[in-house]
N, C-alpha and C positions, 0 to 999 in steps of 0.2 A: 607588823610588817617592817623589812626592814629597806631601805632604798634601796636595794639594788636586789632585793627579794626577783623571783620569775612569777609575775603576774600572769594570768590569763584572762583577757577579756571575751566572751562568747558573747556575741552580737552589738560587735565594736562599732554599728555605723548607725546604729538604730537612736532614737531618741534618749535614752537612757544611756546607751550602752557607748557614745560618743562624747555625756557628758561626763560618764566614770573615768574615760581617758583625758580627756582637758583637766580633771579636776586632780586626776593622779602625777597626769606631769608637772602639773603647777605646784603641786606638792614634793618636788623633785622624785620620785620614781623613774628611776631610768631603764630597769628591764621587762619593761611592758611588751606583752605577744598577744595577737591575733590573728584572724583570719577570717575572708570575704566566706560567703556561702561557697563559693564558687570553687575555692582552695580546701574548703572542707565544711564537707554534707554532716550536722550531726545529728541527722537520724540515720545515719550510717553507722552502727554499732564496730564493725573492724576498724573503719578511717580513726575513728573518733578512740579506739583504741590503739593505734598505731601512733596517734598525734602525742598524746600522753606520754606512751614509753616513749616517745624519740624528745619530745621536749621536758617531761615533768616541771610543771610548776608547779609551784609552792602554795598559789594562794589563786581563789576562782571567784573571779564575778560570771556567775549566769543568769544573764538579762538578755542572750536569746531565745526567740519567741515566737509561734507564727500569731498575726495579731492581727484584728479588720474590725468593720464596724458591725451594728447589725447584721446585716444584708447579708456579708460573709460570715459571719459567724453562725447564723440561721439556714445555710445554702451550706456551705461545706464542712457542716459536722462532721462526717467521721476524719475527713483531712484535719482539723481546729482538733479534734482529742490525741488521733494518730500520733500526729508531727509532733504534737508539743509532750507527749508524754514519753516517745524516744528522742528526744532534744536533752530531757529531764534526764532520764533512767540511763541515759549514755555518760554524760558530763558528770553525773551524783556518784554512778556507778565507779569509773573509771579514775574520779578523784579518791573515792576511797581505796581503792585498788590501789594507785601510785602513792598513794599516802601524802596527798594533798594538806596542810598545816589550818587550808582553815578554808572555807565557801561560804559566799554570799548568794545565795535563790531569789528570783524575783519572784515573783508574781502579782496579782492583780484582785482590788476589791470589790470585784466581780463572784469572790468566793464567797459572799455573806449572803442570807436567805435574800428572794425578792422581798417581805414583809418582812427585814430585819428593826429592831427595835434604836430609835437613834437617841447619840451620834453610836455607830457601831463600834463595840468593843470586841475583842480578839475572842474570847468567851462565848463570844455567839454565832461562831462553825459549827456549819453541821447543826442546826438547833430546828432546822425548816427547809425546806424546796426553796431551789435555787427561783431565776428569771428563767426561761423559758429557752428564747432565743441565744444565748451566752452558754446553756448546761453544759455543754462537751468542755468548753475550753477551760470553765471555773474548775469542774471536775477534774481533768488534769492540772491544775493550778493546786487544787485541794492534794492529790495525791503527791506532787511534788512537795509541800511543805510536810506531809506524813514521811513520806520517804525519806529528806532530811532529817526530822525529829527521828524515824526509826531506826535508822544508818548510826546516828549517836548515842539511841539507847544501847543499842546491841555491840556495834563496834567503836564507841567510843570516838569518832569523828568530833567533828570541830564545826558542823553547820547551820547558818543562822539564815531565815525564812524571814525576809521583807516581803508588805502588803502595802506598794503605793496608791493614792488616791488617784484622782484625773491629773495628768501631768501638761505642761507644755513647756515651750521651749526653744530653742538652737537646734534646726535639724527635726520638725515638728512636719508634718503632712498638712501640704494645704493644696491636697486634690482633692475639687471641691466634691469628688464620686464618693468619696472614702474618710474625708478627713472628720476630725471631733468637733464639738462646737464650736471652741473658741480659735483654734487656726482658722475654720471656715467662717464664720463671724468678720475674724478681723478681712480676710480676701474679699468676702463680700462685701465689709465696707469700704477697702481699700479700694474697690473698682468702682462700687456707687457714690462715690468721692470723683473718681477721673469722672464718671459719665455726667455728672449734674455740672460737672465745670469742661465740658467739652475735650476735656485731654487723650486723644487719642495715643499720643506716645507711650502714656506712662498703661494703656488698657493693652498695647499691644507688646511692652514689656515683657506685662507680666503675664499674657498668652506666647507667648516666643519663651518664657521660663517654664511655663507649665501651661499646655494648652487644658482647654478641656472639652470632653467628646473629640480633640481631633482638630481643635477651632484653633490656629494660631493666629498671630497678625497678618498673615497673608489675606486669611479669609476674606470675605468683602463686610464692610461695613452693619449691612441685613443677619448675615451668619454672625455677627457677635452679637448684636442686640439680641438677637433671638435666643443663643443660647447663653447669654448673661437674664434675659427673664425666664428661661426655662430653668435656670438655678435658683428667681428669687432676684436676681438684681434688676428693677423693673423700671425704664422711664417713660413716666407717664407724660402728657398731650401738653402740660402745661410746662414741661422742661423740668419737672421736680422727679427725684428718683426714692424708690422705697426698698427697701430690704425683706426680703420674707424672712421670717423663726417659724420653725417647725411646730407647732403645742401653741399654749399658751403663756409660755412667758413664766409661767407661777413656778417648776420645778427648782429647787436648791441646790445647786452643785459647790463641792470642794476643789481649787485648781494651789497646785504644786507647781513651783517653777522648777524645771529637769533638774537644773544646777545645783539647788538647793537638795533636789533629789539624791546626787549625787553624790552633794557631802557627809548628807546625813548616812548614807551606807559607806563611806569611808570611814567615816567615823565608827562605825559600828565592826570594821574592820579591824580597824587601830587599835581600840579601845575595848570591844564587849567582846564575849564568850557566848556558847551556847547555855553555860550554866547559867549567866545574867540575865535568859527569858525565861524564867517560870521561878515560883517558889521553893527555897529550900525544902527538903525532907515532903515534897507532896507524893501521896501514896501514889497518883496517877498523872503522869509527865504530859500533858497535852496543849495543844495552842499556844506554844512557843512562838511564832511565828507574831512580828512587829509590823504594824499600822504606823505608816509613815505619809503624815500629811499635815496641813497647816492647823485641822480641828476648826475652822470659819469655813463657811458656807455661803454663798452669794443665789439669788436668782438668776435667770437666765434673762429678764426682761434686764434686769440691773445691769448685767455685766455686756447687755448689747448697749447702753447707754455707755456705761465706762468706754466700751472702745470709739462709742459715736462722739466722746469727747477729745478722748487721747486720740483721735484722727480728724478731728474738725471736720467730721460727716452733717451736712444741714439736711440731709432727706428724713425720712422718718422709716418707723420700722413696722411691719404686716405682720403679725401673727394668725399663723394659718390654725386654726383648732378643730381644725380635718384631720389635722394630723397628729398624731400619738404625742401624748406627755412624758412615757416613762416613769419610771419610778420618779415621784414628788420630791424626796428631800434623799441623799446618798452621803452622809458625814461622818468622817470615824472620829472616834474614840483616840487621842493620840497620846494618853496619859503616860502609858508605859512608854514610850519614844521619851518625852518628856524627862521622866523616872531613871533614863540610862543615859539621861545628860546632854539630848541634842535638841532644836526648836528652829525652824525654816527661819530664813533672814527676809526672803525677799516679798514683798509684798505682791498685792496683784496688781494693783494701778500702775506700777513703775514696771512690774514683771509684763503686763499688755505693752506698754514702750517700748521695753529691751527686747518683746517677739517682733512689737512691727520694726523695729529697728534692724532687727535680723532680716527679718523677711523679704525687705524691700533694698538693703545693702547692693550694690554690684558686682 
């Protein structure tokens, strides 16, 4: 790419897709384009071909996505396949059309079987049944990286299929309805922090930043307790406060810091080809698509301690095991990432800092 290349960012505000532009402009790229939902729908198959002819860009990041947690992804399936696979088949479509110079696909490793073999290698799509609750969206995730590889076999494109692990970040969800573990982790301990030290300021902050249910600082006093323990932030009789974890604590997760996300698909921008994911001369071209994550793995009880340190939390923490585990251990395979030359910088204990540092900013 060249600096003043015509970039296209599709889902410029999103966790991801906010840190491809920080990481683009700090790189000096100065003709970077986007656009809100709002100024262009791209499950609109004309907009989204009108946007094209009138701008052509040269080179695509598509890291827009419809994206939620369970709840949403178990509740509006056929919207979670819909959406995202004319987001996919619009943006994939119409860059080859314009004859885009080169795309970068996201997607999510949420494509690997529920009993995938760990840490998961690229090799092992498609080998078993997905998770249950997630199938629609994986499944459009899945046809999005075939569609890439297929666009290239036949018309010769230029498109390269990233698989990020758990991300977080700058610009990260910490609605406590919806958000991932460790945004909602560090909120929850961020507030069981103000409540076991009385600080109502800083509880009404950050309900005046992001209420939840509806509860801001207006509320009375009783409406926040109650719905800071209906989430898990609980103060008990003796002035000490506890956190609820969903499970038991024991599941292994992999976490990505965005930024690091970020560079590693610039990098694979700058620098790789479609031809530098799979082997020369193989009779059959498949699973091109790159596992992009740190390859370490953390518990979930461990990493609520991390944050119970990197925030000076003295309550302790309730593990509810009423409530689901989820898949035990989720770890890719990142050798191939490795293999094309790139390897995350930032760690998680410093990366937990730089989120609550964001987080709590003015």
């Amino acid at each position: 790419m060249e600096k003043n290349s015509k970039i296209y960012i599709a889902g410029h505000r999103g966790l991801v897709g906010s840190a491809l532009l920080k990481n683009l402009q700090a790189k000096g790229y100065t003709n970077i384009i986007h656009r809100t939902h709002r100024e262009l729908d791209l499950t609109n198959t004309q907009a989204v071909a009108d946007f094209f002819e009138t701008e052509k860009p040269a080179y695509v990041f598509l890291a827009a996505a419809k994206v939620g947690g369970i709840v949403a992804n178990n509740t509006y399936r056929g919207e979670f396949i819909y959406d995202n696979l004319m987001i996919q088949n619009n943006v994939v479509h119409q860059s080859y059309l314009h004859g885009v110079k080169k795309l970068l696909f996201l997607g999510s490793t949420c494509i690997y079987p529920k009993a995938c073999p760990q840490p998961m290698k690229e090799d092992y799509l498609l080998t078993d049944v997905l998770e249950y609750t997630n199938e629609p969206y994986a499944i459009a995730k899945i046809a999005g990286i075939k569609l890439c590889e297929s666009y290239n076999l036949q018309y010769g494109t230029n498109f390269i299929s990233v698989m990020p692990t758990n991300l977080y970040g700058p610009n990260d969800n910490f609605d406590l309805e919806k958000s991932h573990v460790l945004p909602a982790l560090i909120r929850k301990v961020h507030l069981g922090k103000a409540l076991e030290q009385g600080d109502w300021q800083t509880i009404n902050a950050d309900l005046d930043r992001l209420p939840i249910e509806g509860v801001a600082a207006k509320a009375t006093e009783a409406e926040k307790i109650a719905v800071l323990q209906k989430y898990g932030v609980v103060q008990h009789s003796q002035g000490t406060v506890s956190v609820e974890i969903w499970g038991s604590g024991k599941p292994m997760r992999e976490f990505l810091w965005s930024e690091d996300m970020a560079d590693a698909c610039v990098f694979l921008m700058e620098q790789r080809d479609f031809k530098d994911t799979y082997k020369e001369r193989s009779t059959e071209i498949r699973n091109t698509h790159i596992n992009i994550g740190t390859g370490e793995d953390i518990s979930i009880a461990k990493l609520a301690e991390l944050i119970k340190t990197s925030l000076a939390f003295q309550g302790s923490f309730n593990f509810n095991v009423q409530k689901p585990d989820g898949t035990l251990k989720k770890l890719t395979d990142v050798s191939k990432l490795h293999a094309l030359g790139w390897k995350h910088q930032m760690g998680l204990e410093e990366g937990i800092k730089n989120m609550y540092d964001w987080y709590t900013k003015d």
